[in-house]
C-alpha positions as a Markdown table, in Angstrom:
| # | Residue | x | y | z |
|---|---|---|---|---|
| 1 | Unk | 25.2 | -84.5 | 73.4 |
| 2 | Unk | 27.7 | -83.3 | 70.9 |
| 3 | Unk | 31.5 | -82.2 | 72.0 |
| 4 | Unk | 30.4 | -78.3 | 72.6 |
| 5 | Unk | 27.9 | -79.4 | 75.0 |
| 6 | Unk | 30.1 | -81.6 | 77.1 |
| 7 | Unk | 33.0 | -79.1 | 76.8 |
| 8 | Unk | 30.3 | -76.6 | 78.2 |
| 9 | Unk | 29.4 | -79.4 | 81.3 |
| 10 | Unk | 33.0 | -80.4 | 81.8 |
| 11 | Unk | 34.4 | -76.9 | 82.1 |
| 12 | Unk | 30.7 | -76.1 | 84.5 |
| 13 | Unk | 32.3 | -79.0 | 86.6 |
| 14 | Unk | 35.8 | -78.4 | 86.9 |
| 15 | Unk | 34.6 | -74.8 | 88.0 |
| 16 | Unk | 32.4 | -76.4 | 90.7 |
| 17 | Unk | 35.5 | -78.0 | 92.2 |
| 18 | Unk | 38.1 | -75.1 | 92.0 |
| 19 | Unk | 40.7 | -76.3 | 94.1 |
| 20 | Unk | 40.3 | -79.8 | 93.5 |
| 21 | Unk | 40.8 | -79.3 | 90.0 |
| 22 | Unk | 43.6 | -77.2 | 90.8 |
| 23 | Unk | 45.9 | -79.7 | 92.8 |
| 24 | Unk | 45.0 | -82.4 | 89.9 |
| 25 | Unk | 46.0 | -80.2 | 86.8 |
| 26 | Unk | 49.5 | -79.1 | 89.2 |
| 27 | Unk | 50.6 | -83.1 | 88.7 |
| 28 | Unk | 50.1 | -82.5 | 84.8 |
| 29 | Unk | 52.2 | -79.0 | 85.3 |
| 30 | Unk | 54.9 | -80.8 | 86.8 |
| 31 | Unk | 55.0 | -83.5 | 84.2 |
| 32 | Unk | 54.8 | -81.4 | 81.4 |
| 33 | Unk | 57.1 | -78.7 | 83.1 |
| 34 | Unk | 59.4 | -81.3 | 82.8 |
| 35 | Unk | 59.1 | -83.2 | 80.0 |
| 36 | Unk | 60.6 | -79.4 | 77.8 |
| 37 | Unk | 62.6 | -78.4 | 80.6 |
| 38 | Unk | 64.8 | -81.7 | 80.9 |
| 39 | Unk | 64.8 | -82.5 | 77.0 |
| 40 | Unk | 65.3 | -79.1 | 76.3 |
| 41 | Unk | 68.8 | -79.2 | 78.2 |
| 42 | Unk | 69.8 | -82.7 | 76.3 |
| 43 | Unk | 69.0 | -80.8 | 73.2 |
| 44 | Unk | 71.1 | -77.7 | 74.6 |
| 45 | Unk | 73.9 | -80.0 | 75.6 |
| 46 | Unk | 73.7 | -81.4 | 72.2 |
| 47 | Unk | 74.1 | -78.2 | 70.1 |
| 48 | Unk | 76.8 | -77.4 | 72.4 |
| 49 | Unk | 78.8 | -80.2 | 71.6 |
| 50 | Unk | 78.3 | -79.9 | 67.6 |
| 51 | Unk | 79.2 | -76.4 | 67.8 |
| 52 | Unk | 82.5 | -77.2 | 69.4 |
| 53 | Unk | 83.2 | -79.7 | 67.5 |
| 54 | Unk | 82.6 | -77.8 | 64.1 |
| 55 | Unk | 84.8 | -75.0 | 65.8 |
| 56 | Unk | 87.9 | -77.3 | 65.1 |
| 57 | Unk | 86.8 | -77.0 | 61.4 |
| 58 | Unk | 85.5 | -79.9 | 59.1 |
| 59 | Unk | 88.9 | -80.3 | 57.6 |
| 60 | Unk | 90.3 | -81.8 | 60.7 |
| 61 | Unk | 91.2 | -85.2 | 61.4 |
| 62 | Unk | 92.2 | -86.8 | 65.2 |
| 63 | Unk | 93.9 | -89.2 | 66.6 |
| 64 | Unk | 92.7 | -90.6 | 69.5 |
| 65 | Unk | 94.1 | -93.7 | 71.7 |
| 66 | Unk | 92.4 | -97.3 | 71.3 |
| 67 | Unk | 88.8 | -97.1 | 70.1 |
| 68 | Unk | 86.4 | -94.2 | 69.9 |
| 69 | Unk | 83.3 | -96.1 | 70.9 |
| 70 | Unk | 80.1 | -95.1 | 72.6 |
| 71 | Unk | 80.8 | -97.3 | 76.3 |
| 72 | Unk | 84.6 | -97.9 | 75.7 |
| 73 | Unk | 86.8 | -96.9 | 78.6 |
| 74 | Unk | 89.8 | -95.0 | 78.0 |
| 75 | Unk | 93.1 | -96.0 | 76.6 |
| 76 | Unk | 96.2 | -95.2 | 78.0 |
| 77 | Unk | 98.0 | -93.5 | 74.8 |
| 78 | Unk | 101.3 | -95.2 | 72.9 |
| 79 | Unk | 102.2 | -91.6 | 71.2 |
| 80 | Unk | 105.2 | -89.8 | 71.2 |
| 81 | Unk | 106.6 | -87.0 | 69.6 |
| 82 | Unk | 108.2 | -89.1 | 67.5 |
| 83 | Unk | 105.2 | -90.3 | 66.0 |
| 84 | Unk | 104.3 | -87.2 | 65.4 |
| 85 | Unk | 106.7 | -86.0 | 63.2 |
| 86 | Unk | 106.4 | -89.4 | 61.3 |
| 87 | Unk | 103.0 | -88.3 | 60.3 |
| 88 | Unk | 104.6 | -84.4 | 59.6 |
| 89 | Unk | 107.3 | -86.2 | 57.7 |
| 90 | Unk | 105.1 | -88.8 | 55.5 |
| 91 | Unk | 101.8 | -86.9 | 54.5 |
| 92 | Unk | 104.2 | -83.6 | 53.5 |
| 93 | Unk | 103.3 | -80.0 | 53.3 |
| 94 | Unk | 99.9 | -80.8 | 52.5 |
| 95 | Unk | 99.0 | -81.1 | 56.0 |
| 96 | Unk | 99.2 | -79.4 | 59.4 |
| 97 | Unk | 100.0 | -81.5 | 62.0 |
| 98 | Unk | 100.0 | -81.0 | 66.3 |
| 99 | Unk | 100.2 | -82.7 | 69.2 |
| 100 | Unk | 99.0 | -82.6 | 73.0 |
| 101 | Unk | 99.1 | -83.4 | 76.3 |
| 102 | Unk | 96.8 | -82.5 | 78.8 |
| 103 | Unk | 96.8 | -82.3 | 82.4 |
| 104 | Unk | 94.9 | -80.4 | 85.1 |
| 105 | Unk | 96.7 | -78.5 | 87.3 |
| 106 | Unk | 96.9 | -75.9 | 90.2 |
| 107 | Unk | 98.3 | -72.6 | 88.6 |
| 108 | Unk | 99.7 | -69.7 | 90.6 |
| 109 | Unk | 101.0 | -66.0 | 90.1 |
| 110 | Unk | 102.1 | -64.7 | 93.4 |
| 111 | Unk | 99.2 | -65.1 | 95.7 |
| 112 | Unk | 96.5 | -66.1 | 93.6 |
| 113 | Unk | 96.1 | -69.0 | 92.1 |
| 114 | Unk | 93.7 | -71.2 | 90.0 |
| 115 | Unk | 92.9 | -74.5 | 88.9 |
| 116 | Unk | 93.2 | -75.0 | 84.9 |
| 117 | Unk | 93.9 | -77.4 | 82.0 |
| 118 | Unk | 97.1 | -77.2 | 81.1 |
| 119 | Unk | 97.8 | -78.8 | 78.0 |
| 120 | Unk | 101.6 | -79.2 | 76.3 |
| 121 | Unk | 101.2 | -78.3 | 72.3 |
| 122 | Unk | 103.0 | -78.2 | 69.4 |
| 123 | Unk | 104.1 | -74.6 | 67.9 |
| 124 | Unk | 100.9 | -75.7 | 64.8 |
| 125 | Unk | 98.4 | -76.0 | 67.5 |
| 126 | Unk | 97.1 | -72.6 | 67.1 |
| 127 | Unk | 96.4 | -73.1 | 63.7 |
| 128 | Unk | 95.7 | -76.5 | 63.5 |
| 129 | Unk | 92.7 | -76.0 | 66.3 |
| 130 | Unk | 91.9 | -72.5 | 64.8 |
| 131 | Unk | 92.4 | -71.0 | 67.8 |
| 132 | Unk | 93.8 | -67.3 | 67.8 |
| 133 | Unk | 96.4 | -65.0 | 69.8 |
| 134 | Unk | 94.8 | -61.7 | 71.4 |
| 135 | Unk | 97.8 | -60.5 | 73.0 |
| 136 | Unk | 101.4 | -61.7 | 72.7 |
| 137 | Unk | 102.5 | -63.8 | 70.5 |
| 138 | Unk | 102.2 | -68.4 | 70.2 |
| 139 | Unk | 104.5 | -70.5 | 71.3 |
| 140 | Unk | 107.6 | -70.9 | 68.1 |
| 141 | Unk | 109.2 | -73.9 | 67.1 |
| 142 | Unk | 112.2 | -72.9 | 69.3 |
| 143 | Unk | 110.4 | -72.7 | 72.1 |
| 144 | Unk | 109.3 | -76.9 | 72.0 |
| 145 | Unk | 113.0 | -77.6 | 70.3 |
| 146 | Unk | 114.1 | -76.6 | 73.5 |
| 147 | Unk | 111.6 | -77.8 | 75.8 |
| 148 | Unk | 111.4 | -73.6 | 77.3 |
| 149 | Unk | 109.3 | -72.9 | 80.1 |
| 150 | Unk | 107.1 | -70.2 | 78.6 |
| 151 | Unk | 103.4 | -70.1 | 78.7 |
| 152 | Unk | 99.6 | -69.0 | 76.5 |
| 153 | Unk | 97.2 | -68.4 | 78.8 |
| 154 | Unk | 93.3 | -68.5 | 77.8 |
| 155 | Unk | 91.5 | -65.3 | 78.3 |
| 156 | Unk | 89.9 | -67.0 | 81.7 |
| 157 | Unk | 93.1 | -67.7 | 83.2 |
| 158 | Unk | 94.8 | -64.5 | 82.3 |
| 159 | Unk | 91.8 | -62.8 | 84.2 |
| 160 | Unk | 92.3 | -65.2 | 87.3 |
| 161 | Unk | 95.7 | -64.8 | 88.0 |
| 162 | Unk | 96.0 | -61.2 | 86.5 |
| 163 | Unk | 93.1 | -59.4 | 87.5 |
| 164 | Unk | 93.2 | -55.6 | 85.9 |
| 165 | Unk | 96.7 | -56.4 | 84.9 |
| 166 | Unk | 98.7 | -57.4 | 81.4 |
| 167 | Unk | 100.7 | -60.9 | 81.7 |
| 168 | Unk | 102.2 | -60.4 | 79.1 |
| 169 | Unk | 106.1 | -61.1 | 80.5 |
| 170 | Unk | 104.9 | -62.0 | 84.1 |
| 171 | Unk | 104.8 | -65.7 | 85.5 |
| 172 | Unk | 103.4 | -68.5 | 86.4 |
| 173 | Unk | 104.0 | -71.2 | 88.7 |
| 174 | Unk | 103.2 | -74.8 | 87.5 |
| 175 | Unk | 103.8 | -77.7 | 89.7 |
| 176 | Unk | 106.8 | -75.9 | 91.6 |
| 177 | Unk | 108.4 | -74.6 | 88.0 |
| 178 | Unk | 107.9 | -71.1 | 87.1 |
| 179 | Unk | 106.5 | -70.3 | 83.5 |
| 180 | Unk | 106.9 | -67.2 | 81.8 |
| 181 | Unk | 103.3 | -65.5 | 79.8 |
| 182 | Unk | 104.2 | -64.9 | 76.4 |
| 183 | Unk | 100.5 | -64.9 | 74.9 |
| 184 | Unk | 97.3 | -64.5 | 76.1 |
| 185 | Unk | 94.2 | -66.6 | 73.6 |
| 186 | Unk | 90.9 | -65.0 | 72.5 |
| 187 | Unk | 88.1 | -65.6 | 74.2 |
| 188 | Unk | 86.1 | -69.3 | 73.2 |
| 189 | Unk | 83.4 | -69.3 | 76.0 |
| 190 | Unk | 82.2 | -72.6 | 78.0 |
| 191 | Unk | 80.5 | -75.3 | 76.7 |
| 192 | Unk | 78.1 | -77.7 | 79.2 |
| 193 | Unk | 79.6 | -75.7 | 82.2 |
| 194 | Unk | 83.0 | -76.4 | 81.4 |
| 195 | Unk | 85.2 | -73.2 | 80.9 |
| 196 | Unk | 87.5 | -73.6 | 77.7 |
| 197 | Unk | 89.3 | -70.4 | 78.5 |
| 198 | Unk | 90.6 | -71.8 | 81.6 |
| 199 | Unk | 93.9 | -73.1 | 79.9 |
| 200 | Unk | 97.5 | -72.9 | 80.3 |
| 201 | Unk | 99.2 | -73.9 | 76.9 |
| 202 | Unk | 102.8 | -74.6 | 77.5 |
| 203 | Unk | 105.6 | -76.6 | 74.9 |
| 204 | Unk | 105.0 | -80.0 | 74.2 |
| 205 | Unk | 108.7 | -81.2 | 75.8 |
| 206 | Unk | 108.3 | -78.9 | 78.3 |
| 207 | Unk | 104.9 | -80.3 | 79.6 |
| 208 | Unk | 106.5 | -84.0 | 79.1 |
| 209 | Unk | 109.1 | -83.1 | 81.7 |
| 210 | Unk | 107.1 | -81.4 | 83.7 |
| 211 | Unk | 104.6 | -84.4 | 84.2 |
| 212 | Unk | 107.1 | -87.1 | 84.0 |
| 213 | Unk | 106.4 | -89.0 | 80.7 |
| 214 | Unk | 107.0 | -88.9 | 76.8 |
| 215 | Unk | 103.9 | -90.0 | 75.8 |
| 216 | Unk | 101.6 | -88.1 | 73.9 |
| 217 | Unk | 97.4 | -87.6 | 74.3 |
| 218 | Unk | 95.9 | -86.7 | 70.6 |
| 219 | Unk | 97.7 | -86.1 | 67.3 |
| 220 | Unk | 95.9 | -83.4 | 65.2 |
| 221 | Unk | 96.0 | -83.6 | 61.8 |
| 222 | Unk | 94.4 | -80.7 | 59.3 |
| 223 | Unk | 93.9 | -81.6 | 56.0 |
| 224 | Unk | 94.0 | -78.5 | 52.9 |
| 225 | Unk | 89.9 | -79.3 | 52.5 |
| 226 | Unk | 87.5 | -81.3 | 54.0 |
| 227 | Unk | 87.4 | -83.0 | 50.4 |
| 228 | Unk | 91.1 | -84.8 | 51.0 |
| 229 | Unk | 90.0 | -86.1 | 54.1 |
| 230 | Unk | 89.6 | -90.0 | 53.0 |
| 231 | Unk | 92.7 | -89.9 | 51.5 |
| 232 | Unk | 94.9 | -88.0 | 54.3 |
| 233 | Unk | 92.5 | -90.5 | 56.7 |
| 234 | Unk | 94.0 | -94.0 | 54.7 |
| 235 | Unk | 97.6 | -92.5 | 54.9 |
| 236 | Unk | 97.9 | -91.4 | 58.3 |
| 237 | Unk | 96.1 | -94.9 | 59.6 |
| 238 | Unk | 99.1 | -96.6 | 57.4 |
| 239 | Unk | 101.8 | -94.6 | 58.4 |
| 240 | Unk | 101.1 | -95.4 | 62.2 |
| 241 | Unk | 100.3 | -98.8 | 61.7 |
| 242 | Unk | 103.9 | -99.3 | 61.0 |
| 243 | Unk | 104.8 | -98.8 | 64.6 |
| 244 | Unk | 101.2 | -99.2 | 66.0 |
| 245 | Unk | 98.2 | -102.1 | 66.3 |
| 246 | Unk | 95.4 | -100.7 | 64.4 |
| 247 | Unk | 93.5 | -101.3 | 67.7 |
| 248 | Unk | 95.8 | -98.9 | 69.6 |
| 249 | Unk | 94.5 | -95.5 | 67.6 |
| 250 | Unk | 91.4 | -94.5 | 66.2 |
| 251 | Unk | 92.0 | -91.7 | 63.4 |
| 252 | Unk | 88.2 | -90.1 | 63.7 |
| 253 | Unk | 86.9 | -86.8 | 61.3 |
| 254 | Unk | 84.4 | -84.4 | 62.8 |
| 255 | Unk | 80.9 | -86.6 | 61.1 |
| 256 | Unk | 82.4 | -89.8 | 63.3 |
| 257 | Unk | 83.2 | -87.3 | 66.7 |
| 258 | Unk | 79.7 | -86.2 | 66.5 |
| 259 | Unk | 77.7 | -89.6 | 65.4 |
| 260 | Unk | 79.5 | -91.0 | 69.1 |
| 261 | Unk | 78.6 | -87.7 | 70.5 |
| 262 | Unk | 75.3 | -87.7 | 69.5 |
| 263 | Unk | 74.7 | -91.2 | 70.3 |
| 264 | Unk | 75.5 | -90.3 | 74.0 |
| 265 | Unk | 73.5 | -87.0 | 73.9 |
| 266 | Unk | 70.6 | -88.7 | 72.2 |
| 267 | Unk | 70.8 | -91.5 | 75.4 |
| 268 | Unk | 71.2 | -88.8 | 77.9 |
| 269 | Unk | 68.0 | -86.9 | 76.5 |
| 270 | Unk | 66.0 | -90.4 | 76.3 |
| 271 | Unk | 67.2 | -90.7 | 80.3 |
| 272 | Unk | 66.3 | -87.2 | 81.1 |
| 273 | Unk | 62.5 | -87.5 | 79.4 |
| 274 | Unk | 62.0 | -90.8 | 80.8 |
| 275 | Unk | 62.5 | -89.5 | 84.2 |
| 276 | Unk | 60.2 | -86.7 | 82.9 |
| 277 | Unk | 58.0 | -89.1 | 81.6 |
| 278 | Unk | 57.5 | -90.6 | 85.6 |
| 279 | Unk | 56.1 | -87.6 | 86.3 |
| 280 | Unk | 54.0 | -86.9 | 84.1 |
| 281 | Unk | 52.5 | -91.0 | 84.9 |
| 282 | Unk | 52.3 | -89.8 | 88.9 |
| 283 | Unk | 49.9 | -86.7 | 87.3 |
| 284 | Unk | 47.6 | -89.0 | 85.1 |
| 285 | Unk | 47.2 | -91.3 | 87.9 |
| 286 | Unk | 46.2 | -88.0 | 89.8 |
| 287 | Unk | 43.7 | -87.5 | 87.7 |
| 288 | Unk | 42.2 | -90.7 | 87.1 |
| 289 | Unk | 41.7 | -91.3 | 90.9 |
| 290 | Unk | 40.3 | -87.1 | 90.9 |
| 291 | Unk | 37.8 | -88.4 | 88.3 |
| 292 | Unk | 36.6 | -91.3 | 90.2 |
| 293 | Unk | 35.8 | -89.6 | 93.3 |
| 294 | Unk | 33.9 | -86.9 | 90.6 |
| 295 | Unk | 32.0 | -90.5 | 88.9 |
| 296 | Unk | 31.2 | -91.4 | 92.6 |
| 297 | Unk | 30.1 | -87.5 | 93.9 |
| 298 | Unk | 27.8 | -86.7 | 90.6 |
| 299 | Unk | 26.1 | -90.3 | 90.8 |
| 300 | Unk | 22.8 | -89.2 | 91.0 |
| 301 | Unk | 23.3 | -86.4 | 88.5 |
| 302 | Unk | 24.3 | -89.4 | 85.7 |
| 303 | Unk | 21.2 | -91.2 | 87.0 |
| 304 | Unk | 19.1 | -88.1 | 86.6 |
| 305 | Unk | 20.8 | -87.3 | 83.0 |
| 306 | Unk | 20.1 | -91.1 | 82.1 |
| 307 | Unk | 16.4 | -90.8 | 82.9 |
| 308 | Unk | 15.9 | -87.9 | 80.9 |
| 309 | Unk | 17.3 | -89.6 | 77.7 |
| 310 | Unk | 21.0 | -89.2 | 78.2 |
| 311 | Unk | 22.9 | -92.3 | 76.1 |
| 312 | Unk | 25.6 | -94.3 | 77.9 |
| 313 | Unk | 28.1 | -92.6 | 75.1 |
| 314 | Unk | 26.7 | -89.3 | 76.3 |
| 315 | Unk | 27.6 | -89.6 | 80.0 |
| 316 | Unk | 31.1 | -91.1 | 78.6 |
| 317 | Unk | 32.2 | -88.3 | 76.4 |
| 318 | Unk | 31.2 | -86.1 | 79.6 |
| 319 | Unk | 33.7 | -86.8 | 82.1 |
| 320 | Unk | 36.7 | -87.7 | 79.3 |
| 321 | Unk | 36.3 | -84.6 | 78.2 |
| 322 | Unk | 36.4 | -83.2 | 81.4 |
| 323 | Unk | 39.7 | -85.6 | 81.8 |
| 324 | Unk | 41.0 | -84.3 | 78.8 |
| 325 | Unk | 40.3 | -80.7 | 79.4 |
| 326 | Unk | 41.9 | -81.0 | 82.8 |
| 327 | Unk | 45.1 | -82.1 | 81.3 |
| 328 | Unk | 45.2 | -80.0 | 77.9 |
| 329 | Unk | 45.1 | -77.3 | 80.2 |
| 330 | Unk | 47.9 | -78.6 | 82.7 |
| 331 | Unk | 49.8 | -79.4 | 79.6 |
| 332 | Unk | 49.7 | -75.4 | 78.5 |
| 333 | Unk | 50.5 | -74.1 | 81.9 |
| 334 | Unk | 53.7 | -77.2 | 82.4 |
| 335 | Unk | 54.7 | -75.8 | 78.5 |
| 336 | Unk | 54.5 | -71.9 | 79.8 |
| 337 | Unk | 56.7 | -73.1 | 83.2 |
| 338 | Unk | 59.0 | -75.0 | 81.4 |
| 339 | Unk | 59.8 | -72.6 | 78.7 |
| 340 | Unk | 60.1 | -69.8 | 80.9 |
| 341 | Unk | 62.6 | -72.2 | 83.1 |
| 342 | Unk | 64.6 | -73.2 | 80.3 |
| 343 | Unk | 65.3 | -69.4 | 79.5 |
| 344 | Unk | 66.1 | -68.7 | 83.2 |
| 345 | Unk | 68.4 | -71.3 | 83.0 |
| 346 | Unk | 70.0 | -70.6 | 79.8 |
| 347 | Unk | 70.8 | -67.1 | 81.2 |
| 348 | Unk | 71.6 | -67.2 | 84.7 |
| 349 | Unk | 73.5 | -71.1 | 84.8 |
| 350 | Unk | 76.1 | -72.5 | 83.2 |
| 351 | Unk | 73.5 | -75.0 | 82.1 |
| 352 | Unk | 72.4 | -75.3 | 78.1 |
| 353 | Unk | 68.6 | -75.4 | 77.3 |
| 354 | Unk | 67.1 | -75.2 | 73.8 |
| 355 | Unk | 64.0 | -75.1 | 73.7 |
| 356 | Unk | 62.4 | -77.1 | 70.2 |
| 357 | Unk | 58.9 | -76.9 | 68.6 |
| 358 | Unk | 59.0 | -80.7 | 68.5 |
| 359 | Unk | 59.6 | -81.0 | 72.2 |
| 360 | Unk | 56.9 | -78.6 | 73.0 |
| 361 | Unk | 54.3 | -80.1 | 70.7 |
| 362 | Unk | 55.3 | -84.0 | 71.8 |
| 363 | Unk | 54.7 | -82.1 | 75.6 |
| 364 | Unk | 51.2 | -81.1 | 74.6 |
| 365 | Unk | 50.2 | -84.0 | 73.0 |
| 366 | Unk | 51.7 | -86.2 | 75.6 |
| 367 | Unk | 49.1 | -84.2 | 78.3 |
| 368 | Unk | 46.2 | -84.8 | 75.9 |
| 369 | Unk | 46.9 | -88.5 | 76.0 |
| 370 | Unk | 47.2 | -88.7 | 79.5 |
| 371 | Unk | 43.9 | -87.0 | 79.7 |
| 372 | Unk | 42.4 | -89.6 | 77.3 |
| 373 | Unk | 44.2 | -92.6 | 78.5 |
| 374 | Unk | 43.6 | -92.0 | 83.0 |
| 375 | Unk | 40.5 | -90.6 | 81.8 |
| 376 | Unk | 38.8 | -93.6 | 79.8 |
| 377 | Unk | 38.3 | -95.9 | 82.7 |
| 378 | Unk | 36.5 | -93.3 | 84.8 |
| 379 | Unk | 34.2 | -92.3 | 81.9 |
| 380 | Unk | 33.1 | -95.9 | 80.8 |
| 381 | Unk | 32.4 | -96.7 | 84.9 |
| 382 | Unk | 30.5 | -93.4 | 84.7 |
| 383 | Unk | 28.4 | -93.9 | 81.3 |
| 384 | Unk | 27.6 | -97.6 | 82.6 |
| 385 | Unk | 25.9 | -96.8 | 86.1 |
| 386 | Unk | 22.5 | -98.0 | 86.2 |
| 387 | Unk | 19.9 | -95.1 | 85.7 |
| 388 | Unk | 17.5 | -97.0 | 88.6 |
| 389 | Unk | 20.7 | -97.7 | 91.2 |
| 390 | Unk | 22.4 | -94.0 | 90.6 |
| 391 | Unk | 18.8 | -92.0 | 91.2 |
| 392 | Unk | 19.2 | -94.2 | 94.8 |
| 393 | Unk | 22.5 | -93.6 | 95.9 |
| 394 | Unk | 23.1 | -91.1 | 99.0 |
């Protein structure tokens, strides 16, 4: 029998047994469904994170509290302002240099209010983050000299707490403290669900009174090209190792923030396909146990096909191709589903899914393999009956 023969039986057999074969290939839709669906969301997640991190431009260095590392739990920061303008001071006009402090916080303008980030900045921040002014104007160096209680709203908090209206010269209240709007932020978008126009920049001082401390969260330092980075890198590590242990501050460029990015993205993805990867298991096992109770039903048929000459390979290639067909065409239906999920997803959630070739192709092949590997078994018990004991059985 050669392979279009036993494609012809297999599919004659899976026909026979419409329903049957139709609850065994829904485990292989499931699995397969999601296999893309879930790695396609770790791979949405991931290009999410690279492209805000690339926003912030490759010339950009950061200083981050204790060690950047993939499992390390945060470190309360040892910045200050002061450290700050050490680094201003020391690496000259050749850099830009800005400093934050972040909080979330309840925000309100009369009777509406709204839950945001609100993060104290440095009169560079705008340029140092790239981020741009749509209305108004940023806060000026005057404005953090004196510590003034004047706010930058991003484009999803202006809309919050001034619905249909300019804020432009209205206020704010923060923690009990009212805030005038002297700027409202272009529009960023969200990124993994997370709104990044749903900020409240304020001065630097003013934020440190506000929250009761004088420390400071991240230094940013923005180098003339992405070419001086190694050497602004070595001088801003020494200049705050002279007040700082090297342990307290990691100074990471926008290669190291995505290699510890990726490295949890590429864990999360792993996690997500694994538990993918159960379900597809639960479907071959599905269709291994389907495929016995087929060896067990068409006994006499392999008994009959045996006495008219039919090999032992014959009988096997039979009912794996019928296991194989079974799942290649699960596969393709769980590929279509998953796909089309993704999309849904992508447009109607907050949730990021991108779909890759690779993902759908390692899907595919994935269902094949089940199909050969839950498949073997049956067809070696199958191409081994007895030709004399299968013509007997009832």
């Amino acid at each position: 029998m050669n392979l279009a023969e036993a494609g012809r039986v297999a599919i004659t057999a899976i026909g026979a047994n419409r329903l049957r074969s139709a609850l065994t290939v829904l485990g292989v839709v499931i699995g397969v469904m999601s296999v893309v669906l879930l790695v396609a969301v770790g791979t949405g997640a991931r290009n999410e994170v690279t492209a805000g991190v690339e926003d912030l431009g490759s010339n950009l260095l950061l200083v981050v509290p204790g060690s950047f590392d993939f499992g390390q739990a945060p470190t309360l920061s040892k910045f200050s302002l002061d450290d700050v303008e050490r680094v201003r001071r020391e690496l000259g006009g050749a850099v830009s240099v800005s400093g934050n402090l972040a909080s979330g916080e309840t925000v309100r303008a009369g009777s509406v209010s709204a839950f945001a980030s609100v993060l104290g900045v440095t009169a560079e921040f705008d340029s140092v983050v790239n981020r741009e002014v749509g209305r108004g104007e940023f806060l000026s160096e005057s404005d953090v000299a004196t510590g003034r209680r004047v706010a930058v709203l991003g484009s999803s908090a202006a809309e919050a707490l001034f619905p249909a209206t300019d804020p432009i010269g209205k206020t704010v209240t923060i923690a009990g403290l009212r805030f005038r709007v002297v700027g409202v932020l272009d529009e960023l978008g969200a990124a993994l669900g997370v709104d990044r126009d749903s900020q409240v920049l304020m001065p630097i001082t003013a934020a440190q009174r506000l929250f009761g401390t004088r420390r400071v969260d991240t230094i940013f330092v923005k180098a003339g090209s992405a070419a001086d980075l190694d050497a602004v890198s070595q001088r801003l590590q020494g200049v705050l190792a002279e007040r700082l242990d090297p342990e307290e501050f990691s100074v990471l460029s926008q290669q190291e923030i995505l290699g510890v990015a990726g490295q949890i993205l590429d864990t999360l993805t792993l996690v997500l396909a694994a538990i993918a990867g159960i379900s597809l298991l639960v479907g071959g096992i599905g269709v291994s146990n389907i495929m016995l109770v087929s060896v067990q039903e068409r006994t006499r048929e392999i008994g009959l096909r045996k006495a008219l000459g039919a090999r032992t390979r014959d009988i096997t290639s039979q009912f794996l191709v019928e296991a194989i067909v079974l799942c290649g065409v699960g596969g393709l239906i769980g590929i279509g589903v998953g796909v089309g999920l993704a999309a849904v997803a992508t447009t109607f959630t907050p949730l990021p899914a991108a779909v890759t070739g690779w993902s759908v192709g390692l899907a595919f092949g994935v269902s094949v393999g089940v199909g050969v590997l839950f498949g073997t078994f049956p067809a070696r018990r199958a191409g081994r009956l007895d030709p004399v004991v299968a013509l007997r059985y009832e």
